[in-house]
C-alpha positions in Angstrom: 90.4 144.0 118.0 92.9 141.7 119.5 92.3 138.2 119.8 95.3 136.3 120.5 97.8 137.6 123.1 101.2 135.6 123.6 102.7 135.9 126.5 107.1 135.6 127.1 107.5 136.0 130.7 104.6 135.7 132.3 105.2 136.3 136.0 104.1 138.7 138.7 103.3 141.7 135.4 102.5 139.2 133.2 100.3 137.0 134.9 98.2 140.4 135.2 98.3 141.2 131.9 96.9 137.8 131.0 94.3 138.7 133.0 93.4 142.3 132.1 93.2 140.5 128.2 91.1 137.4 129.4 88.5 139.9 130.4 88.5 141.6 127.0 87.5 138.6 125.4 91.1 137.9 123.9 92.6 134.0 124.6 96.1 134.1 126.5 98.9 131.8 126.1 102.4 131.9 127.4 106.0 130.4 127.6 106.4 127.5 129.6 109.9 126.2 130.0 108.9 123.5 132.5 106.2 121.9 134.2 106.1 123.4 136.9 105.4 126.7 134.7 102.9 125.0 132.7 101.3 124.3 135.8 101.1 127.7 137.3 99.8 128.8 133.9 97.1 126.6 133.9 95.7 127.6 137.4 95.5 131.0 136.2 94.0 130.7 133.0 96.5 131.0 130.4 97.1 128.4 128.0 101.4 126.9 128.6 103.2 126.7 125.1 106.1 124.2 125.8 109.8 126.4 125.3 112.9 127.7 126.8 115.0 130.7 126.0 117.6 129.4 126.9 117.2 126.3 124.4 116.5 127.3 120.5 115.8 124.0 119.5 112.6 123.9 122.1 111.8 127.6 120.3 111.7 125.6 116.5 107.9 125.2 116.5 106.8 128.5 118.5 103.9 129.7 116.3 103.2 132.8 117.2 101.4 134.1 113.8 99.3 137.3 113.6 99.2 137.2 117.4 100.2 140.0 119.8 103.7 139.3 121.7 105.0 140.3 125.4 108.2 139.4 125.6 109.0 140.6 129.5 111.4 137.7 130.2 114.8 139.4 131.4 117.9 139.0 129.8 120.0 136.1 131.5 122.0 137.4 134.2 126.3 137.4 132.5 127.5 139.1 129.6 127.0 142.5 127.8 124.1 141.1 125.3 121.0 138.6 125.4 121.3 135.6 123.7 117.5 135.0 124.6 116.5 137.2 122.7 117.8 136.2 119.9 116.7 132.8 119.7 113.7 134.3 120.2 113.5 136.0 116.7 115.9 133.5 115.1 113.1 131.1 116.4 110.2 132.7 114.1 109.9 131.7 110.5 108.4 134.1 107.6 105.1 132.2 108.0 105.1 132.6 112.1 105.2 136.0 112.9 103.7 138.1 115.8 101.0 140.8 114.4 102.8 143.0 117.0 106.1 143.0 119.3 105.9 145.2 123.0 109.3 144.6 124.9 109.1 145.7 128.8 112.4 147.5 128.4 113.8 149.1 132.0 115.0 152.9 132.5 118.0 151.4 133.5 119.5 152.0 129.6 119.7 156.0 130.0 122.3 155.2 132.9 123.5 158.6 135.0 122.1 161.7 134.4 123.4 163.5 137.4 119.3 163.9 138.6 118.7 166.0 135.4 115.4 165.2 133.7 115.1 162.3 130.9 112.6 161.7 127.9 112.8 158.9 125.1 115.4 161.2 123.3 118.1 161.7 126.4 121.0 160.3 125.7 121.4 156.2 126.4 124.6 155.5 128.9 124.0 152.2 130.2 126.2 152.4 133.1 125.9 148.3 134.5 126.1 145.1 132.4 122.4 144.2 133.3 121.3 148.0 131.4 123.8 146.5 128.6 121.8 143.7 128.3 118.7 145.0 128.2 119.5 147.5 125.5 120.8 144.8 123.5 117.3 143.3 123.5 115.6 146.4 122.4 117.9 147.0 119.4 118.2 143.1 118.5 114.1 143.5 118.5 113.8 146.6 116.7 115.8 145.9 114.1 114.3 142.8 113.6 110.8 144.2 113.4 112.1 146.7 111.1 113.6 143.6 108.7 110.6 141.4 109.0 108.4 144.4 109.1 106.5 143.4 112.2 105.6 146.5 114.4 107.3 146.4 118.0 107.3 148.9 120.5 109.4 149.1 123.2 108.6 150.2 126.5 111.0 151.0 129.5 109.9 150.6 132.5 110.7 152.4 136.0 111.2 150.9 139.3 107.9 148.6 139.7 105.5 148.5 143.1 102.6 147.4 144.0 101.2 144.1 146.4 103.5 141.9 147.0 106.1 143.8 145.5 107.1 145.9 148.6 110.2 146.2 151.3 108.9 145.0 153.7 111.3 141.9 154.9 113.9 144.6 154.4 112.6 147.4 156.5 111.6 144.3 158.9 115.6 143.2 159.5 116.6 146.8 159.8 118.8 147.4 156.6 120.1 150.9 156.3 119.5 153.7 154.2 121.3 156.5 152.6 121.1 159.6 154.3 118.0 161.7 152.0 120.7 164.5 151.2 123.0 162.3 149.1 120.2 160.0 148.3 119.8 160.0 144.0 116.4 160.7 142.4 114.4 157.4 141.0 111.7 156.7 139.6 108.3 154.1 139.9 105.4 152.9 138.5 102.5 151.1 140.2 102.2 147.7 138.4 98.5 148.5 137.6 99.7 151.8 136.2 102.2 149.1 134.1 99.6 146.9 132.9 97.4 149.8 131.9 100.3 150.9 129.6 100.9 147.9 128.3 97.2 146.9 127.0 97.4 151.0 125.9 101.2 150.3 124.0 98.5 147.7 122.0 95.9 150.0 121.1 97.7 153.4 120.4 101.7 152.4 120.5 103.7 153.9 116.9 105.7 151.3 115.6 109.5 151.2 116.0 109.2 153.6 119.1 110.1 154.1 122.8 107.8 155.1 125.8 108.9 155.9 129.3 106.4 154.0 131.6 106.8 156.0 135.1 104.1 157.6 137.4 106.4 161.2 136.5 107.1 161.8 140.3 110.7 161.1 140.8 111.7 160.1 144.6 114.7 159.2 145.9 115.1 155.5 146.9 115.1 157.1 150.9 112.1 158.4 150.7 110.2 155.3 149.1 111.7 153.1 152.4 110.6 155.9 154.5 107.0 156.3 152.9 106.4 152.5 152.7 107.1 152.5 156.6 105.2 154.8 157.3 101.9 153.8 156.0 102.6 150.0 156.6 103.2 151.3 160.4 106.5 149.8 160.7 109.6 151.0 162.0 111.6 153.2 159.3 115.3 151.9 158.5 118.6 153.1 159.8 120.2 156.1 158.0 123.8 156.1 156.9 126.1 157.8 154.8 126.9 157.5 151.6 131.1 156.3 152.3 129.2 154.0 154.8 127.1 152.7 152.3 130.1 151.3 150.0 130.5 148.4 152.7 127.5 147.8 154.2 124.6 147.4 151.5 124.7 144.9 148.7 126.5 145.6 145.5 123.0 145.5 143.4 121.6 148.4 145.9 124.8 150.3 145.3 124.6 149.9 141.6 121.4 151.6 142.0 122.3 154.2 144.1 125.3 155.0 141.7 122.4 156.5 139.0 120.5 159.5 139.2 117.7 160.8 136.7 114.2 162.1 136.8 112.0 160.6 134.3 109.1 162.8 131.9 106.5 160.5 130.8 104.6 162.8 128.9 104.9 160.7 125.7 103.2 157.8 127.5 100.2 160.7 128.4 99.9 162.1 124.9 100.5 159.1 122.9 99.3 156.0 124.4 96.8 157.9 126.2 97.0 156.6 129.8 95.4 158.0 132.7 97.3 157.1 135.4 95.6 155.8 138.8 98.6 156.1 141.1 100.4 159.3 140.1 102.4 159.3 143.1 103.4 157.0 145.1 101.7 157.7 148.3 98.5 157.1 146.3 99.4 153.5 144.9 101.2 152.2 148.5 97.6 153.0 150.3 96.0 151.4 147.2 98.9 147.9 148.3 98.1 148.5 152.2 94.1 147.9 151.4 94.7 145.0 148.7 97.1 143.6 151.7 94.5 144.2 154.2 96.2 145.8 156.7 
């Protein structure tokens, strides 16, 4: 039984994480680099532990011993590797260490697959520095874990939805589309659906291995404008072409729009046993529309 959950990036996942553990009787506590932080902490419930990423020195007294890590804080945003990271584990002495690692990875490391299905053994082609990073965390981790013989689990994460994580202000100013014929396929998880996998990665997650966390209904980013518009009963967004694209949308939606995969999560299924509430994503934007109440 868990007791003690530890918390390295606790915002709009993590925050209901620290909740889903509170009500299994486990105490929370989290990263707080400043006050502010510590103060939003508080309000919910979880305990602030003083420390910055960015700063090893403020990491020298983390004591995070026979607890159960989170680390969901993203890499920081230059470069090809995350120095956050490693203070993190250069942080942690012999008589400090986590009971158990879960890093919320992102999809983003397979890269390109030209819309051809992916599982946990697809080849990794990180196609964008921020998918660099990120893989840099996983294997900084895991071999870590392996050296100090602490179990971590790594989990990467699709596209994540949910309340207050929607389009809206975009579809609300109009921004374009790509036409649905040269759209590419992506994938999405409700951030229930994400929290559920988490708490599961805990309970049933093999040690030194990697679980796709998607609802296993690829899209195409189109469609998901399109679908939110049409059940939050606003208009749906321009549509241009793709050559149109390349000067009028933002070099981040363009990065995105330069992969295509289709995720299988039946590893997250079979071996962390989750039962998924929003398998598609019509299901899990009605369950946002009520929760927004509109």
């Amino acid at each position: 039984m868990v007791k003690s959950v530890f918390i390295i990036g606790c915002g709009y996942v993590g925050s209901r994480l620290a909740h889903t553990w509170s009500a299994r009787g486990a105490s929370v506590a989290a990263l707080a680099r400043n006050r502010e932080s510590s103060e939003r902490l508080a309000q919910i419930g979880v305990s602030p532990v003083p420390g910055d990423l960015a700063d090893i020195w403020s990491l020298r007294r983390l004591d995070v011993a026979e607890q159960l890590v989170y680390y969901l804080a993203p890499p920081p945003s230059g470069g090809t590797n995350d120095p956050w990271m490693r203070h993190f584990v250069a942080a942690l002495g012999a008589d400090r260490l986590p009971a158990r690692c879960i890093l919320v990875s992102t999809t983003g490391v397979y890269g390109d697959h030209q819309g051809a299905w992916v599982n946990e053994e697809s080849e990794l082609r990180p196609g964008s520095d921020r998918a660099r990073r990120r893989l840099d965390a996983e294997r900084v981790l895991r071999t870590w874990g392996t050296v100090r013989q602490v179990p971590v689990v790594v989990l990467r994460v699709a596209g994540i939805y949910g309340p207050d994580r929607l389009p809206l202000a975009r579809l609300q100013t109009g921004e374009p589309v790509v036409q649905e014929q040269e759209c590419p396929y992506t994938n999405r998880i409700h951030v229930d659906d994400l929290v559920q996998a988490c708490v599961a990665a805990a309970d049933f997650g093999v040690a030194d291995n990697v679980y796709n966390i998607c609802d296993g209904t690829p899209g195409t980013m189109t469609e998901y404008f399109n679908t939110v518009a049409d059940i939050f009963a606003v208009p749906r967004p321009p549509v241009i072409t793709m050559q149109q694209a390349e000067t009028r949308l933002t070099p981040g939606m363009l990065s995105y729009l330069s992969e295509s995969r289709r995720l299988r999560n039946d590893k997250m299924l079979s071996e962390l046993h989750v039962r998924l509430r929003y398998p598609d994503l019509v299901t899990g934007l009605k369950d946002a529309q009520k929760k927004a109440g509109r």
